[in-house]
C-alpha angles and dihedrals in degrees: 000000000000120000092248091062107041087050084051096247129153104269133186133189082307079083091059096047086050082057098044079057104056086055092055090044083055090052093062093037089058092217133107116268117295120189093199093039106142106345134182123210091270096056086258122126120274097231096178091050100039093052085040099056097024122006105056097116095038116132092246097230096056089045086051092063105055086044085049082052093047106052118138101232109063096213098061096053111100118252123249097268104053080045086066101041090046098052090037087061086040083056087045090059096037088054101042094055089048084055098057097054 
């Protein structure tokens, strides 16, 4: 759940990219969703702790994506479709350095 709803704040699609995230966040962790996975004290995200204990072998730009997600501040998560754009060019890569094997 995304900071602005569990401080009982107005909160808009932001919330659902929080949540898309926190999915991701689950995938390299390689663990089911967990609401309360890694937390700071202000519902956020703890980025530091969560590459520490799970993402350290994480390609970056796909870790940058769920932190990206899973910003604090709303208004500053991207929005779907620059989500799509951003892990279709992250496929692109993946692909292209299978290819070359």
């Amino acid at each position: 759940m995304a900071p602005e709803m569990v401080l009982g704040k107005d909160y808009d699609q932001a919330a659902d990219v929080f949540s898309f995230g926190l999915i991701i966040c689950s995938l390299i962790a390689r663990m089911d969703p967990d609401p309360d996975l890694i937390r700071n004290h202000s519902f956020g995200l703890d980025h530091d702790k969560f590459r520490r204990l799970y993402a350290y072998d994480s390609p970056e730009n796909f870790l940058q994506v769920a932190f990206d997600c899973t910003t604090f501040e709303s208004q500053s998560r991207p929005v779907f479709a620059e989500l799509c754009a951003r892990l279709y060019l992250i496929d692109l890569q993946t692909s292209s350095k299978f290819l070359q094997i």
